[in-house]
N, C-alpha and C positions, 0 to 999 in steps of 0.2 A: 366737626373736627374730631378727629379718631386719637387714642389716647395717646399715641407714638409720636404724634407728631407736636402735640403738645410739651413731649417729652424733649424732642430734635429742639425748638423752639427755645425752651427752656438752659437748654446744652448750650446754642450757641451764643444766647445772651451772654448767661456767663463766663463763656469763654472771650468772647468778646469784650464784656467789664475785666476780667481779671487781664489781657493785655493794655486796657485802658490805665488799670490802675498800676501795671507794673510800671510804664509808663511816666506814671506822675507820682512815684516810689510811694506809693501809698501802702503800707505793709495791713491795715485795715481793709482795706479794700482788695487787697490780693487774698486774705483770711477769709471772706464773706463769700468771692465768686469761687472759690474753691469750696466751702463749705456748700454753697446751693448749687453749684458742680455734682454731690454726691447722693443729693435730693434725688434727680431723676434716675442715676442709676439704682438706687436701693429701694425707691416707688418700684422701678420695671421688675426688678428681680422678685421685690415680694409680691407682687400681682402677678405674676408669671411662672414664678417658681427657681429654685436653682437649676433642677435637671432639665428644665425646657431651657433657662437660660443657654448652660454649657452646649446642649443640642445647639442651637442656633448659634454657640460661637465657633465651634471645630466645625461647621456647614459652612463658614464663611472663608470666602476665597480670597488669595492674597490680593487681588489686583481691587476688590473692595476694603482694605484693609488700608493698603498704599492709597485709594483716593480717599477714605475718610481720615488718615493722616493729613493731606494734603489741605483737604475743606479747615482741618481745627489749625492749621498751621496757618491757611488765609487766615481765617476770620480773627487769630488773636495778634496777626501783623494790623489788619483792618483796627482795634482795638488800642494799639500800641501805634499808629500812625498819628488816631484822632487822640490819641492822649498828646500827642506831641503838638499835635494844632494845635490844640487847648492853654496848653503851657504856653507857645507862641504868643497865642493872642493873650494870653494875660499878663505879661510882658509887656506889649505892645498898651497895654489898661494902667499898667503901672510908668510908662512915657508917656502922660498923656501931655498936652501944653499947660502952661500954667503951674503945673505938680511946684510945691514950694520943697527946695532942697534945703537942706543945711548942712555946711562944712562945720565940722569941727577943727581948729587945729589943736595941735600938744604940743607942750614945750618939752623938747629931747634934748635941748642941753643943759646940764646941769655943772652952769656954772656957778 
């Protein structure tokens, strides 16, 4: 496994946690996949350099530009979908049968 794709890898996790955790408003979790969001790009750059970087950014053509928008645009709906599962079902953990409820009531008038 070649260094790039460890790096792609790494991207899409966290893009994918950080729609997870927007998800389940997790403002910790949205902190961390952003934070190891910036891991892979500032690994590439310093292994690579700045001026090779920028070289290979102005080489690259809009119509690649438009589908790797696309690809992060899936993958943190993918993200933000399974967050909402999640919440569903724990929902669903919290009716379970049996669950003991208690009403309280309060006396509102004050006679």
């Amino acid at each position: 496994m070649d260094l790039g794709a460890m790096f792609t890898g790494i991207s899409f996790i966290t893009i994918f946690f950080n729609g997870f955790s927007w998800r389940k408003r997790s403002a910790m979790g949205i902190l961390i996949s952003v934070a190891l969001a910036q891991i892979s790009f500032v690994l590439r750059v310093t292994l690579e350099g700045w001026p090779k970087f920028e070289e290979i950014a102005m080489r690259t053509s809009t119509y690649d530009i438009t589908t790797a928008v696309l690809v992060v645009i899936g993958i943190w709906a993918l993200g933000y979908i399974a967050g909402g599962i999640s919440l569903k079902k724990k929902e669903k953990m919290d009716d379970y049968p049996g669950k003991i409820i208690e009403n309280v009531a309060f006396d509102t008038d004050n006679k």
